[in-house]
C-alpha atoms as a printed R data frame, in Angstrom:
    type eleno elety resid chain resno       x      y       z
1   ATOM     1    CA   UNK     A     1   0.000  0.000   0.000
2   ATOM     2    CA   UNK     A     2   1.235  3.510  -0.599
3   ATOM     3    CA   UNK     A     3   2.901  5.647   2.491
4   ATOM     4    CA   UNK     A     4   0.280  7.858   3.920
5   ATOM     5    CA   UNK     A     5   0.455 11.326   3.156
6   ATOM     6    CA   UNK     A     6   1.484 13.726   5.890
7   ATOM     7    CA   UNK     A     7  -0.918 16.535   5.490
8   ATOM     8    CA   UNK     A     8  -4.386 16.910   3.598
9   ATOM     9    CA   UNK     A     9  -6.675 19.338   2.709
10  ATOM    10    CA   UNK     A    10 -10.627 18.337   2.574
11  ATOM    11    CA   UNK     A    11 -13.626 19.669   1.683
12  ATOM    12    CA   UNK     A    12 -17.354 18.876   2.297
13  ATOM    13    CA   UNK     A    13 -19.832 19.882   0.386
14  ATOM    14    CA   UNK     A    14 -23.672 19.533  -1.191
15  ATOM    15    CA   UNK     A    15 -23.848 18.929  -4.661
16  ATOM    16    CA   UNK     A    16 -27.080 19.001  -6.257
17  ATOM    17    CA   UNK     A    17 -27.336 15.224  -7.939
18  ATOM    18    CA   UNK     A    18 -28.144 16.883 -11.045
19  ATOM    19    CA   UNK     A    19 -24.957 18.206 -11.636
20  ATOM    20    CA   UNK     A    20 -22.877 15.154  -9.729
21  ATOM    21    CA   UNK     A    21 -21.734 14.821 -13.834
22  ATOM    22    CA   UNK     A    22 -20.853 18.297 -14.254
23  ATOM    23    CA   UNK     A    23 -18.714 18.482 -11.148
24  ATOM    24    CA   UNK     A    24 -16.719 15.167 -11.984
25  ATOM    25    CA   UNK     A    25 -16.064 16.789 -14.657
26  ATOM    26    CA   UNK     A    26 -15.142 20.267 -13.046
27  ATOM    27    CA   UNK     A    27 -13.086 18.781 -10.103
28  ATOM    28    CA   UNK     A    28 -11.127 16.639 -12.205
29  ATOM    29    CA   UNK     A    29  -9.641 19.681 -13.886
30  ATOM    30    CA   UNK     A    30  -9.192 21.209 -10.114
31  ATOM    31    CA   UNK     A    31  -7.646 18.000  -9.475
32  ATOM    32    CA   UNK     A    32  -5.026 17.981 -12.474
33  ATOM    33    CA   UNK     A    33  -4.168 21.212 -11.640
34  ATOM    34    CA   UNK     A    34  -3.349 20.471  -7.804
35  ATOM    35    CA   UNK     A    35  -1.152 17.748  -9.101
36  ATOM    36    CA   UNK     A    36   0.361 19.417 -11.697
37  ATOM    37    CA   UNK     A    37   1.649 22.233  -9.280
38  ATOM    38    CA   UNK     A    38   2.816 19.363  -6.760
39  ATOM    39    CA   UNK     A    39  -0.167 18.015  -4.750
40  ATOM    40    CA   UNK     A    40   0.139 14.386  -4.352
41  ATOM    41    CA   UNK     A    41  -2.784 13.222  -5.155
42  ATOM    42    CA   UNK     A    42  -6.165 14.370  -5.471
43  ATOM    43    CA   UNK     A    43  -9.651 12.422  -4.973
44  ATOM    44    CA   UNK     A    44 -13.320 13.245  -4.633
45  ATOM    45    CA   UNK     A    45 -15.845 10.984  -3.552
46  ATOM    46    CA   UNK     A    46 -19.907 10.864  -3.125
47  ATOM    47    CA   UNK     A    47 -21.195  9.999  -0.013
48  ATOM    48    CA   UNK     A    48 -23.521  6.107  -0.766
49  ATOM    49    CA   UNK     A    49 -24.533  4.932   2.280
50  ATOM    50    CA   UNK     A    50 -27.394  6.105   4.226
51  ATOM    51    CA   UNK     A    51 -24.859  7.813   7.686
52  ATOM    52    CA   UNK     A    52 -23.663 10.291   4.057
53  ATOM    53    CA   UNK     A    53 -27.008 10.597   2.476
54  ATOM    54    CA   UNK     A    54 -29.618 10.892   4.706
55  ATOM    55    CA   UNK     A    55 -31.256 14.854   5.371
56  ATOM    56    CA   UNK     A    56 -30.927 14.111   9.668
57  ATOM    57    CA   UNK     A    57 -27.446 11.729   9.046
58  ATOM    58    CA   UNK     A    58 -24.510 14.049  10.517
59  ATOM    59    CA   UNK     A    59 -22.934 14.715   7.208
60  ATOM    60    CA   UNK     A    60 -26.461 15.699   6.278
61  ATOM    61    CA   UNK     A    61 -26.795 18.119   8.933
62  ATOM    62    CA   UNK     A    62 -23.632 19.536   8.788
63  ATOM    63    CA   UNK     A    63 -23.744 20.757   4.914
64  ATOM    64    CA   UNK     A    64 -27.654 21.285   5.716
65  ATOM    65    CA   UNK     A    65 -28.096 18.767   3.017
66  ATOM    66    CA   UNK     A    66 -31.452 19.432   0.861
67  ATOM    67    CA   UNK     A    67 -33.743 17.205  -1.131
68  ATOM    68    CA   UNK     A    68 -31.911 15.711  -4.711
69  ATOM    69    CA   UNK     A    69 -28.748 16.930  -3.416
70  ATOM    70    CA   UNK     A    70 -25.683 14.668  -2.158
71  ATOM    71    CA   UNK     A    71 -22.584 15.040   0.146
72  ATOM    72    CA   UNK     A    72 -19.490 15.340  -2.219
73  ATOM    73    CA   UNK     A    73 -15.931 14.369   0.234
74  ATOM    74    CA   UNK     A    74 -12.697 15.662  -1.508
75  ATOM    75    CA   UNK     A    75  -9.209 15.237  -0.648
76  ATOM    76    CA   UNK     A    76  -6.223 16.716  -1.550
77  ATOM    77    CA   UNK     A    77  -2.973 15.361  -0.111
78  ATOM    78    CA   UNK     A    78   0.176 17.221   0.572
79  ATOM    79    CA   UNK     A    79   3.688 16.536   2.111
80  ATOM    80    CA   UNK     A    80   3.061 19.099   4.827
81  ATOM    81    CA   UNK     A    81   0.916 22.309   5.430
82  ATOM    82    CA   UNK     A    82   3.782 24.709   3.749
83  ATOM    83    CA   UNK     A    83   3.954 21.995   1.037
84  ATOM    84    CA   UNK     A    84   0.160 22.900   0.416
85  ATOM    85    CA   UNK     A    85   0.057 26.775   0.558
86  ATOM    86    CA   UNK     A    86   3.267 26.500  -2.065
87  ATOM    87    CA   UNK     A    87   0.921 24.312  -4.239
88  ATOM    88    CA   UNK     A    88  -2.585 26.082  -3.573
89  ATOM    89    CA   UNK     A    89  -0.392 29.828  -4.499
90  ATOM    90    CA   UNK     A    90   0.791 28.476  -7.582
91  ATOM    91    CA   UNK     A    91  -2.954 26.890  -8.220
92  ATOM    92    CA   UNK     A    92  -4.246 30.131  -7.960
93  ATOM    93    CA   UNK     A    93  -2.010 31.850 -10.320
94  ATOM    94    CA   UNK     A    94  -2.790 29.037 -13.174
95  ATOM    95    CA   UNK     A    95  -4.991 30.367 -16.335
96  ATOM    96    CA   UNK     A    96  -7.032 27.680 -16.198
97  ATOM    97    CA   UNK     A    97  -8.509 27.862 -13.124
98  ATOM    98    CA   UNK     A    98 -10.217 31.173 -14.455
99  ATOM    99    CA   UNK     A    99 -12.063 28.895 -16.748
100 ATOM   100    CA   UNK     A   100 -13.672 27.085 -14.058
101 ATOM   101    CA   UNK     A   101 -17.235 27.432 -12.873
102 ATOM   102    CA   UNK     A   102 -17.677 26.834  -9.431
103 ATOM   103    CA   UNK     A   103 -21.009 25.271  -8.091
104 ATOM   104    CA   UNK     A   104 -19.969 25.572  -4.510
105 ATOM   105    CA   UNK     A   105 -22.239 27.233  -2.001
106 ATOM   106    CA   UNK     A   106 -19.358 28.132   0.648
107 ATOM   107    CA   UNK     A   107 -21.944 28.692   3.385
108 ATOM   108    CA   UNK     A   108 -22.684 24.957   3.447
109 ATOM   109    CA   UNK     A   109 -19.080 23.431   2.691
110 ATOM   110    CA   UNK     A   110 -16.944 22.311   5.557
111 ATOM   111    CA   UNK     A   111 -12.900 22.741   4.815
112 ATOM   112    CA   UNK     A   112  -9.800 21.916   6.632
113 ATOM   113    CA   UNK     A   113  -6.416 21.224   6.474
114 ATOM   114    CA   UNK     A   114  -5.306 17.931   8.140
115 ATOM   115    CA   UNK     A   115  -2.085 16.771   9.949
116 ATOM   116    CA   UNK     A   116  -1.507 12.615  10.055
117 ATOM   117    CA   UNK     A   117  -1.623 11.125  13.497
118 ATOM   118    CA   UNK     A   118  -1.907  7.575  12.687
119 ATOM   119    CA   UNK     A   119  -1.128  5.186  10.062
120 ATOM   120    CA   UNK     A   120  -1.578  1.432   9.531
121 ATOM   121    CA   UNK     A   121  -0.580  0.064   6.142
């Protein structure tokens, strides 16, 4: 199994399910642009089960999760926290991220940055 990355960065969010094509498509590019500026790997995931898709399941309530929407989880993985402000700056400078629409509402995401504490391979 690979090594565990030292430090992530995660987001959750509501996606309407409409759209769960349209954002694969959209955080893919985000994705290929993390990595290309030195993230180590980026991966987004849809909540499935009913503890990430139900309205009063905690993941629910925390994004205030509506009717035909679901719970996106994405991860970004870093060497360190400096290691992912170098790579987010030089995100943020690429052209091609002004070319992305956003379908975020920010009010409902959750964010963080994440130090390891454990691993078990």
């Amino acid at each position: 199994m690979a090594k565990a990355s030292k430090y992530i960065d995660i987001c959750i969010q509501p996606i309407p399910k409409k759209l769960l094509a349209e954002y694969r498509k959209t955080t893919k590019v985000i994705g290929q642009i993390l990595v290309k500026h030195g993230a180590l790997a980026s991966r987004d995931y849809v909540g499935e089960d009913k503890n990430a898709t139900s309205l009063a399941a905690p993941f629910g309530k925390a994004v205030k999760l509506k009717k035909g929407e679901v719970v996106i989880y994405a991860v970004a993985e870093f060497k360190s926290r400096k290691h992912r402000e170098q790579v987010f700056a030089k995100m943020m400078k690429d052209p091609k991220m002004k070319e992305i629409a956003f379908m975020m509402d920010e009010k409902r995401m959750l964010m963080g940055g994440f130090e390891l504490l454990v691993a078990v391979d």
